[in-house]
Structure formats: structure tokens, C-alpha cells
N, C-alpha and C positions, 0 to 999 in steps of 0.2 A: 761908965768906964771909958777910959779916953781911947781915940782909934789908936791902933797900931800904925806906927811911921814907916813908910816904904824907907827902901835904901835908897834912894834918890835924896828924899829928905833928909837923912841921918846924913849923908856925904855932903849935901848942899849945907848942911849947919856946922859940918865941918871945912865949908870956905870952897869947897869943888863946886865948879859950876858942868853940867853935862852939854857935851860939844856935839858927838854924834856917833853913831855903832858902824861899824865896819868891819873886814876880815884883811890878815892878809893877800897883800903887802901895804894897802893904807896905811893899817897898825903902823905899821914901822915908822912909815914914812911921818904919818902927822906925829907921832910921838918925835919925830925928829927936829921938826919945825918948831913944834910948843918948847921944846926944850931950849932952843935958838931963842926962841921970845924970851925965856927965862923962865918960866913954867913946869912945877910938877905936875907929872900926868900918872895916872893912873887908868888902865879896864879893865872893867870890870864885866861879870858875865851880864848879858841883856835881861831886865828885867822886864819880865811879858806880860806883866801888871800894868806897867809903863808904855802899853803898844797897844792899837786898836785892833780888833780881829782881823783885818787886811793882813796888817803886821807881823803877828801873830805867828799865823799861817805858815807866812814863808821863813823866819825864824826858829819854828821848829824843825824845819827841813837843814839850814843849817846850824849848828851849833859850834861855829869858827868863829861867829861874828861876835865882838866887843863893845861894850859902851865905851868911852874915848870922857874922861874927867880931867878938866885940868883944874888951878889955881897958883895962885902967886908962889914963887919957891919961898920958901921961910929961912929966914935966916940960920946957921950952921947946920941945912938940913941936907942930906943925899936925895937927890931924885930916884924913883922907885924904878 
């Protein structure tokens, strides 16, 4: 039976590539930038699959913090 694909993978084969997790007011702000690049972005919650137990740790402590995805806007599409 084939593995089960993380959402990393499902979003990466959907052309997002993942930038980085942060809380507000980062959010705001790189979402601002990316968008200036021409960039859709999207966050999503942290996937703690995706993190070493270091990480882990202190992400469960807060649960504010986003993954930060962007990729090329698509033509006639709205930024999310």
C-alpha cells in the first residue's frame, strides 16, 4: 500500500513551495511582500510531522504560529 502524502507534499504538487512558520505580525507582513513579488500565499496550520521534536515542543505551546506557502499567482486568479 503506497504511504500516505503529508500536506507539504499534496501543496508542493500543487506548485506551493513552503517559506517559513511564524505568528503574528510576520503573517501580515511577509504575506505583504509575497504579494508585491506577485505571489500567492497561503497558511496554513503547522504541520508537526514536518518538525523535529526540538520544534515540536515549543509549537505546541503556541498554536498562532503558521506555515507561510507561496507560488506564482495564476493567471485570472484572486490571491487568497
Amino acid at each position: 500500500m503506497p504511504a500516505k502524502k503529508s500536506r507539504r507534499e499534496i501543496f508542493e504538487a500543487e506548485g506551493w513551495t513552503k517559506q517559513f512558520i511564524a505568528s503574528e505580525p510576520r503573517l501580515s507582513e511577509a504575506k505583504d511582500v509575497y504579494e508585491e513579488m506577485g505571489l500567492e500565499v497561503r497558511f496554513e496550520p503547522v504541520d508537526k510531522d514536518d518538525l523535529d521534536q526540538e520544534c515540536k515542543d515549543c509549537f505546541e505551546m503556541d498554536e498562532s504560529c503558521r506555515t507561510i506557502y507561496t507560488r506564482p499567482r495564476r493567471e485570472g486568479k484572486e490571491v487568497r
